[in-house]
C-alpha positions in Angstrom: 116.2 119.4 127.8 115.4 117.1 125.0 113.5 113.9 126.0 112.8 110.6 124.7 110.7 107.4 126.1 112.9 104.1 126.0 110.3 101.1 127.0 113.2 99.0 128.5 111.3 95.8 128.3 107.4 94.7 128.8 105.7 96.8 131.2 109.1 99.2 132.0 109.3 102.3 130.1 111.7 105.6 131.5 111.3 109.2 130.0 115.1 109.8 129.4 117.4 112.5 128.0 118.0 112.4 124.3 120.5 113.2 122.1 119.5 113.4 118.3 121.6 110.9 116.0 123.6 113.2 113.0 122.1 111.9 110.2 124.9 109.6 107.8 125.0 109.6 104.3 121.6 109.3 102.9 119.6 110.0 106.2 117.7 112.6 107.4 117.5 113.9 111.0 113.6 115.0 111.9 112.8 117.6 114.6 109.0 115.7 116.0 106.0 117.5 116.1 103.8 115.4 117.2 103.4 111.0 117.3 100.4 108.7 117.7 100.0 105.7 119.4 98.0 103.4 118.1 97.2 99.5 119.5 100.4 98.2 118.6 102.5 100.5 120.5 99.9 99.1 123.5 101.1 95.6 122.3 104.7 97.0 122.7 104.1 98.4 126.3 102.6 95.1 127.3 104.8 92.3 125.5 102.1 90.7 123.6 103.5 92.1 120.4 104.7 88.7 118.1 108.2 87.5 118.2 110.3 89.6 115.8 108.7 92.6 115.4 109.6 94.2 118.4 113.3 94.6 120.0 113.8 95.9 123.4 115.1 97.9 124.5 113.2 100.4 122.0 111.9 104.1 121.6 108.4 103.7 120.1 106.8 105.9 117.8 105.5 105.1 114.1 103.1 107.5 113.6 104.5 110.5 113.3 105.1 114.7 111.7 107.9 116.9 112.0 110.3 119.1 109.7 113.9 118.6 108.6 116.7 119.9 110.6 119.3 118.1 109.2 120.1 116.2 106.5 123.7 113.7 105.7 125.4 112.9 102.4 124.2 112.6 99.5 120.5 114.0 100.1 119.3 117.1 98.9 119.8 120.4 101.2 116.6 121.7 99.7 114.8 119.1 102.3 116.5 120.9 105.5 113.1 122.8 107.2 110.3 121.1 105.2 107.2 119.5 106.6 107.5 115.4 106.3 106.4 112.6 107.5 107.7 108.8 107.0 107.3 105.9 105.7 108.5 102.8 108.7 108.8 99.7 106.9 113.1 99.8 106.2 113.2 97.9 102.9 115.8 96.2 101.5 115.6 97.9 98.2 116.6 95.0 96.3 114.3 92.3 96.5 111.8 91.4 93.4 109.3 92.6 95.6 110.8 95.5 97.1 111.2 95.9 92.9 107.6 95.7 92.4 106.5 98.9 94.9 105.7 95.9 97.3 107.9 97.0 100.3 105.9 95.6 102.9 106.5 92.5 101.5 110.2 92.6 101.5 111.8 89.1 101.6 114.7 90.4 103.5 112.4 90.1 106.6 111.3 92.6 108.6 112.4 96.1 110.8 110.2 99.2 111.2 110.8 102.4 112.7 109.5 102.5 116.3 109.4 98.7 116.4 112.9 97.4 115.4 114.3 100.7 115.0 114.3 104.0 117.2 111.1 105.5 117.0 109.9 109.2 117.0 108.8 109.2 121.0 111.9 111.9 121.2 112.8 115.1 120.3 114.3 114.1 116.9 114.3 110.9 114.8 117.1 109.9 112.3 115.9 107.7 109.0 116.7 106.9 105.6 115.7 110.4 103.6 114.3 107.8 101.2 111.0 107.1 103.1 110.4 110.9 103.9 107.2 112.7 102.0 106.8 116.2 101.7 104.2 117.9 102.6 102.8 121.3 101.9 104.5 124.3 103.3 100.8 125.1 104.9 100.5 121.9 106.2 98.9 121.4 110.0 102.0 118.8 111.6 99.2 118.1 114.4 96.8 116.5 111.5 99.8 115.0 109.2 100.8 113.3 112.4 97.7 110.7 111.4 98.9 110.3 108.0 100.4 106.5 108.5 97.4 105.3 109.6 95.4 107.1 107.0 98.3 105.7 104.2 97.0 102.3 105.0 93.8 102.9 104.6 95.0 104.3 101.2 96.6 101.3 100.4 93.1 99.6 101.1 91.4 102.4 98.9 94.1 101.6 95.5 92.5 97.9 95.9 89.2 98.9 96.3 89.5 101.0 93.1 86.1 102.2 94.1 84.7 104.4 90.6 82.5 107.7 91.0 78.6 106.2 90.9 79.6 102.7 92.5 77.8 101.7 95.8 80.2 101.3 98.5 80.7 100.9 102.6 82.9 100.8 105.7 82.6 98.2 108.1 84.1 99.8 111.4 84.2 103.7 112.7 88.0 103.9 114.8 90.5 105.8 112.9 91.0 103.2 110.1 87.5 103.0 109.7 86.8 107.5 109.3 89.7 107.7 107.0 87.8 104.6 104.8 85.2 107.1 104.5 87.0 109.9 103.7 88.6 108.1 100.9 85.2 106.6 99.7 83.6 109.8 99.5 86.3 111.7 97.7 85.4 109.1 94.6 81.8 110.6 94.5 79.8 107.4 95.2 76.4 107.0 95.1 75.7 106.0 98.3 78.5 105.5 101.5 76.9 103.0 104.2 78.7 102.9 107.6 78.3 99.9 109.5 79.6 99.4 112.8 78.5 98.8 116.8 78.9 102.2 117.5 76.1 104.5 117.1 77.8 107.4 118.8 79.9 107.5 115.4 77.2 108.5 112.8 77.1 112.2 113.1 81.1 112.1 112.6 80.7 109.5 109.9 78.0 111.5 108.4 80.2 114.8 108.4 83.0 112.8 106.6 80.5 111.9 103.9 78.5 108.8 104.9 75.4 108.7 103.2 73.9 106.1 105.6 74.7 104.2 109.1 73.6 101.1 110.3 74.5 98.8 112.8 75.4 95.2 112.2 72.6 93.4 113.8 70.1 96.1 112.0 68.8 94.6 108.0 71.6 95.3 105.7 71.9 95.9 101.7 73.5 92.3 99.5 73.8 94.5 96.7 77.3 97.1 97.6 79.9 97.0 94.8 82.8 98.0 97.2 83.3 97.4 101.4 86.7 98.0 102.7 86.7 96.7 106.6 88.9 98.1 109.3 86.8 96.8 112.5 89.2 93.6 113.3 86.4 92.2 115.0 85.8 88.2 114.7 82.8 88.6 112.9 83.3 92.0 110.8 85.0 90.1 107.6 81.5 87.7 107.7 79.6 91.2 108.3 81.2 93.2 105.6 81.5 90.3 102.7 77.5 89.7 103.3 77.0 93.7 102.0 78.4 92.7 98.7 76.9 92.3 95.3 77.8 89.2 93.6 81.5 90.1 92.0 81.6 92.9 94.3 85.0 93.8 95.8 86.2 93.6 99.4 89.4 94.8 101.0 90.0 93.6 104.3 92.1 95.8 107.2 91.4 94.6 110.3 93.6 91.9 112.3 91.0 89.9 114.2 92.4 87.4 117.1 93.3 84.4 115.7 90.5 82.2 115.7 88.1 84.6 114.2 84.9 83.9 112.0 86.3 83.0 108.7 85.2 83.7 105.0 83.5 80.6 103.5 85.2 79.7 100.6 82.0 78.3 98.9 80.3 81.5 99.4 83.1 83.4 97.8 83.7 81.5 94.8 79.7 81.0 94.3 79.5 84.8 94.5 83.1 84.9 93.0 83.8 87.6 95.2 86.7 89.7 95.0 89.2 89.6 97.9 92.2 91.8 99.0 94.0 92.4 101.9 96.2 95.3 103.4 99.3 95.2 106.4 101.0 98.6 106.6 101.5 100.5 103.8 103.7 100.5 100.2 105.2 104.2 99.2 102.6 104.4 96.3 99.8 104.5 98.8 102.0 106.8 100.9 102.2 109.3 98.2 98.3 108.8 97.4 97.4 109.5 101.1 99.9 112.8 101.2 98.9 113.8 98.0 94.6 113.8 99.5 95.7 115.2 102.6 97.4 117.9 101.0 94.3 118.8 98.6 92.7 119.3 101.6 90.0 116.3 100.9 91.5 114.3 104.4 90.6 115.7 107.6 92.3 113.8 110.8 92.0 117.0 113.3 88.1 115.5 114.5 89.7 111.8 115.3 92.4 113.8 117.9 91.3 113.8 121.4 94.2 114.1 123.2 97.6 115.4 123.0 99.6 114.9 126.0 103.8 115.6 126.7 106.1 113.0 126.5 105.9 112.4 129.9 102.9 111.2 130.4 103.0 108.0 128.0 102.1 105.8 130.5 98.8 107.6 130.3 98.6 107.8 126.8 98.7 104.0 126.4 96.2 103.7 129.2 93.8 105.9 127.0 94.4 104.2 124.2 93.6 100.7 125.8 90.5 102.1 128.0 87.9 101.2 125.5 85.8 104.4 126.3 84.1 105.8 123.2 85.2 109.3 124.3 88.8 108.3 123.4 89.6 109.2 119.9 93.5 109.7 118.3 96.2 109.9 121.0 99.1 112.4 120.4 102.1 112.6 122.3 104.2 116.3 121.7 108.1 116.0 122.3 
């Protein structure tokens, strides 16, 4: 029997029978291979996620592989039993900055699959064919199942616009933080410094193509040309804008609790540093992070720990919220 989870409300969740939505005109139905859970499904679990970017009762799932079963009207039948995965931001399509490639920004305020919208914790998930990338016909599903993450991280790596020779580093070593290497070190640098608390993460960081690892407390460079940060901690924006060179550019990922260390505004204007930020992910750096993936320079299979049925979300988001250093990438399998 086909299964989905349905969180009810905060803290009440129920593994349930599913029945796959037929895709209308212009959608696609998705047969699930696999679908992570990152801290925001936690946040979705426990209620602390903000007002308005969750609605209960609600199937989770944003992170997510699978091939095409099905598609409706007016999308192409060449797409029926192809390897995808999705985009989750539903855009309006019509606003100037939904014009501009900008969908995350999308004035017309905000729904995402698995968050305002049905999510791929099921058997099947129905979306607009619209926010669907290919993949290669040799692509692993369990690995492409990491690919949203690894998009925004890709969206932080088109900021960057690190160049082959440049000097560059990662500030943080979770998921956000390895696919920041990977990136990096597909632009040849120089030299690739990871930075984070965790020492257990060098020999991974290493094997993606870090040149160095320090930890914060330890004497760190002033002279990096690029640091894209994915820690989130209240210190790792002070940590990471410190490595830079004056003019150097920093691209920050990482959602702090509010009340975190801030930038000082002197400092950056006196060093006339360069500052960008990323939140989710627009469909050019989708098609950047398939594209990678799919020339085999992005590996997500090391960052999976676990895969676990359906059934036993409640100890996947346990996991995921355990803080042990053993715990990599969580994978749910319909």
């Amino acid at each position: 029997m086909s299964t989905a989870v349905v969180v009810e409300a905060p803290g009440v969740h129920r593994v349930t029978a599913h029945t796959p939505a037929d895709p209308g005109p212009g959608e696609a139905l998705v047969a699930v291979h696999a679908v992570g859970i990152c801290g925001s499904d936690r946040e979705v679990y426990q209620g602390n996620r903000p007002e308005g970017y969750v609605t209960y009762p609600l199937t989770p799932g944003h992170e997510w592989s699978g091939t095409v079963a099905a598609v409706g009207a007016g999308v192409p039948a060449s797409l029926v039993g192809r390897k995808v995965v999705g985009e989750g931001f539903r855009n309006c399509q019509v606003c100037d900055r939904c014009h501009a490639g900008q969908t995350t920004l999308c004035t017309a305020g905000y729904e995402e699959t698995g968050f305002t919208r049905p999510g791929a914790m099921a058997a099947t998930l129905t979306l607009p064919a619209r926010l669907l990338h290919v993949l290669p016909d040799d692509a692993d599903l369990t690995a492409a199942a990491l690919l949203e993450p690894a998009a925004c991280v890709a969206a932080a790596a088109l900021k960057a616009n690190a160049r082959p020779g440049e000097r560059v580093a990662v500030v943080g070593t979770g998921t956000l933080g390895m696919f920041a290497v990977q990136f990096l070190a597909a632009v040849s640098p120089a030299e690739l410094l990871v930075v984070d608390v965790r020492d257990d993460r060098e020999a991974l960081s290493r094997r993606f193509g870090a040149t160095g690892f320090r930890l914060p407390d330890a004497e760190l460079p002033d002279d990096i040309d690029v640091v894209i940060e994915t820690a989130g901690s209240a210190s790792a924006a002070r940590t990471a804008a410190a490595l830079l060179r004056r003019g150097g550019r920093l691209v920050l990922t990482g959602l702090p609790a509010p009340g975190a260390d801030g930038l000082d505004p002197t400092g950056l204007v006196v060093r006339q540093l360069e500052v960008h930020t990323v939140f989710g992910a627009p469909p050019d750096a989708w098609a950047y992070a398939v594209r990678v993936f799919g020339a085999g320079l992005l590996d997500p299979l090391p960052l999976v720990t676990h895969e676990l049925p359906l059934t036993e979300f409640p100890r996947a988001i346990e996991l995921v919220g355990a803080g042990d250093p053993r715990v990599g990438k969580v994978l749910l399998r319909p």
